[in-house]
PASEBA-1860 file (N, C-alpha, C; in nm, 3 decimals):
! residues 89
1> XXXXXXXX> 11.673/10.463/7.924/11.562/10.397/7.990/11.433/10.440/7.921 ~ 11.336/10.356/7.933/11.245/10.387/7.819/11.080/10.418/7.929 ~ 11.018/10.430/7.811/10.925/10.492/7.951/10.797/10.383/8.025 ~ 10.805/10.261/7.944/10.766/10.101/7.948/10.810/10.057/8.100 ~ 10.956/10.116/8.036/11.071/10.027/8.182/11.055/10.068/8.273 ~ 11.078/10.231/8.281/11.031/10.343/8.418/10.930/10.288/8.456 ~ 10.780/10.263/8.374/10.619/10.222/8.426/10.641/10.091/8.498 ~ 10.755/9.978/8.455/10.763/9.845/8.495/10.795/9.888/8.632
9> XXXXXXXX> 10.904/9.913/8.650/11.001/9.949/8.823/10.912/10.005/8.905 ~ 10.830/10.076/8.824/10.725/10.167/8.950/10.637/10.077/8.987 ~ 10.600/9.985/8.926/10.442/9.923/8.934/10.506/9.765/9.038 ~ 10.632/9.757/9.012/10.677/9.664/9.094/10.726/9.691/9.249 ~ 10.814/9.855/9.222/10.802/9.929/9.339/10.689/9.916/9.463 ~ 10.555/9.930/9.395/10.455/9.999/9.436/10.422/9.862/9.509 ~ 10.430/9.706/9.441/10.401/9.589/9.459/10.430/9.572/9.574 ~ 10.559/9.563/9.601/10.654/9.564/9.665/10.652/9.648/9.845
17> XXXXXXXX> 10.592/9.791/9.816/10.551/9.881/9.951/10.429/9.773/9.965 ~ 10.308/9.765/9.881/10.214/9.697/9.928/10.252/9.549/9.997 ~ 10.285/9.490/9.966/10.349/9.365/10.055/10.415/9.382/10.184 ~ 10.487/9.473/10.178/10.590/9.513/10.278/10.488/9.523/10.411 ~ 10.405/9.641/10.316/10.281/9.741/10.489/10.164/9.639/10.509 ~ 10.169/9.561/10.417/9.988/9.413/10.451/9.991/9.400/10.577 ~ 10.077/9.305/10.607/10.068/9.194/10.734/10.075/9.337/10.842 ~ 10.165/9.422/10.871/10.148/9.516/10.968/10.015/9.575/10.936
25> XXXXXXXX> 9.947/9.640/10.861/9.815/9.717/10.825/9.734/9.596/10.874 ~ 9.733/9.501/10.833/9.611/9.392/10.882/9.570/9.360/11.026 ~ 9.746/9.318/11.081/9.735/9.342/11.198/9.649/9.418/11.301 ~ 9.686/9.623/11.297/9.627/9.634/11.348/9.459/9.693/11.267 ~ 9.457/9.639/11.180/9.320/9.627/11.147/9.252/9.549/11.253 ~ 9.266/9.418/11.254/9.236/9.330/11.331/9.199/9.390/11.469 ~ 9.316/9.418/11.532/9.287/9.467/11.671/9.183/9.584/11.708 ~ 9.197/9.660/11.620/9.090/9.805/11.634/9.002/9.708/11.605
33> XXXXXXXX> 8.932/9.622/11.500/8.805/9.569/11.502/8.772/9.513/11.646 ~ 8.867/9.405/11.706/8.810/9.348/11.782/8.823/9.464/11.932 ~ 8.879/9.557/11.941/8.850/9.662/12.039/8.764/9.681/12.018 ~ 8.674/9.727/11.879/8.529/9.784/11.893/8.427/9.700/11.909 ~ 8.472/9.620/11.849/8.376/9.485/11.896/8.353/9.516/12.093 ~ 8.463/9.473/12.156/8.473/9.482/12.254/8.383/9.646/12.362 ~ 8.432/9.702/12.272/8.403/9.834/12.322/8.241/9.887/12.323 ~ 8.207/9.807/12.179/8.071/9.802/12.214/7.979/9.704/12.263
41> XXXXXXXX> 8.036/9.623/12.310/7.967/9.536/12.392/7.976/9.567/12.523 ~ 8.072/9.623/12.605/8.079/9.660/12.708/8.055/9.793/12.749 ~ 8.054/9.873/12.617/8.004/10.026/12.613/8.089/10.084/12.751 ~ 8.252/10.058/12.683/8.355/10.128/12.779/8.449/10.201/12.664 ~ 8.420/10.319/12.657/8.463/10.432/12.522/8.579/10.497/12.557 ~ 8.687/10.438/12.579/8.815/10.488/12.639/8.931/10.495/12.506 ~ 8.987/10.630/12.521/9.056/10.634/12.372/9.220/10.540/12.459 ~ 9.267/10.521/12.542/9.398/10.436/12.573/9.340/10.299/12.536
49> XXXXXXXX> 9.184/10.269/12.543/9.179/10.136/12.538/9.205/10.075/12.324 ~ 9.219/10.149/12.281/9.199/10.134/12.166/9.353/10.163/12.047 ~ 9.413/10.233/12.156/9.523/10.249/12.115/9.656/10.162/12.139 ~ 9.663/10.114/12.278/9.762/10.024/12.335/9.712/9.864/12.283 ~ 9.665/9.851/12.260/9.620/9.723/12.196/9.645/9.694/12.042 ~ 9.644/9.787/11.982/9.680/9.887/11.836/9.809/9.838/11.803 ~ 9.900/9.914/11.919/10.046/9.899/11.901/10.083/9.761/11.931 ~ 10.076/9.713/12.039/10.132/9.532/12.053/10.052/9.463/11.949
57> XXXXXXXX> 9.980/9.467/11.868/9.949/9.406/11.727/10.036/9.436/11.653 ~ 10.101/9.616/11.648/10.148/9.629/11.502/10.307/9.583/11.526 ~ 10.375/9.592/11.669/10.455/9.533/11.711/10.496/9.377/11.692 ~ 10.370/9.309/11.694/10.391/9.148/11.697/10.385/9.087/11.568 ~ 10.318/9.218/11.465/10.373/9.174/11.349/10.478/9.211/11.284 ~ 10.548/9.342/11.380/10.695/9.336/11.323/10.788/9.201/11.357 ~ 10.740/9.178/11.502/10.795/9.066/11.496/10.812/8.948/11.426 ~ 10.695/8.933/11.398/10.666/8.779/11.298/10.721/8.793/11.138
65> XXXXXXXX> 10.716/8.919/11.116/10.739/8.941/10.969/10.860/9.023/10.909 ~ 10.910/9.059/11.043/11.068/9.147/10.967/11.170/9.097/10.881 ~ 11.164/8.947/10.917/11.242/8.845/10.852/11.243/8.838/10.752 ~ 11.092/8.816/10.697/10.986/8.771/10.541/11.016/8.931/10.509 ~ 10.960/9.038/10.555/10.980/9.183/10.514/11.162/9.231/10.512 ~ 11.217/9.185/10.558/11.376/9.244/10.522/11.393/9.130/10.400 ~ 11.411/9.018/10.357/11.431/8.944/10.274/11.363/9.011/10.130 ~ 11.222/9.026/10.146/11.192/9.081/10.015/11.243/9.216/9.971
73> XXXXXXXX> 11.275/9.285/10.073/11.315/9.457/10.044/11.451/9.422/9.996 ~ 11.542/9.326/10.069/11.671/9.302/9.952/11.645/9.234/9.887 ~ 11.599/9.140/9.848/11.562/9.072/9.696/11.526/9.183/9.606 ~ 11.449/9.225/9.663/11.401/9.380/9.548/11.521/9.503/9.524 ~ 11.550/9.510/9.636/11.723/9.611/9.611/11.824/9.556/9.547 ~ 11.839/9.455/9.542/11.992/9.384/9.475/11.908/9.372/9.328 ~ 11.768/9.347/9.329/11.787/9.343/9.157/11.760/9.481/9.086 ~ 11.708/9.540/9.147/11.740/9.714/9.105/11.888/9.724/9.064
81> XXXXXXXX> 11.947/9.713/9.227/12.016/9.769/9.185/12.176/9.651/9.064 ~ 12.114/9.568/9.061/12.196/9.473/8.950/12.182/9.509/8.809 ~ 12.060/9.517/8.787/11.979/9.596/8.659/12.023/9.725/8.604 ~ 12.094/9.813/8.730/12.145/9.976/8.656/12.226/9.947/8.552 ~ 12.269/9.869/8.513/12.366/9.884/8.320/12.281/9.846/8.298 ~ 12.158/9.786/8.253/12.081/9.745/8.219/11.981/9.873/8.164 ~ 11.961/9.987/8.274/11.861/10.073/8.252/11.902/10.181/8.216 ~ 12.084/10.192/8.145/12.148/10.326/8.138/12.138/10.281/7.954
89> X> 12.098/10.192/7.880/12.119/10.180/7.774/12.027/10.204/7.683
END
């Protein structure tokens, strides 16, 4: 394996985590914004209010996306791992 190829797998690896964590990271991006939004408009500074709202975001995008996120993690595993004679030469 050459050290081109190692740099390729990693940089696709890396592609690959980033896609995976988006839609969940965005998610509760989203929600903490609009809690603070909220929070400062009503100037009600409660740390449960910011947290439970947090989770059923990052939840509802496991939901929506485990499908799209398990599909790409084996698309990406089966060609790894199809590729090992490939990367022993």
């Amino acid at each position: 394996m050459s050290a081109d190829f190692a740099a390729y797998v990693m940089m696709e690896t890396l592609k690959v985590v980033a896609l995976l964590c988006a839609p969940v990271l965005l998610f509760g991006l989203m929600a903490g914004l609009l809690v603070g939004i909220f929070q400062a408009v009503t100037q009600i500074h409660e740390m449960t209010l910011t947290f439970i709202p947090k989770m059923m975001a990052v939840a509802l995008a496991f939901v929506l996306f485990l499908p799209w996120m398990l599909r790409t993690y084996l698309d990406f595993a089966t060609t790894i791992f199809s590729n090992i004679p490939n990367y022993l030469r």
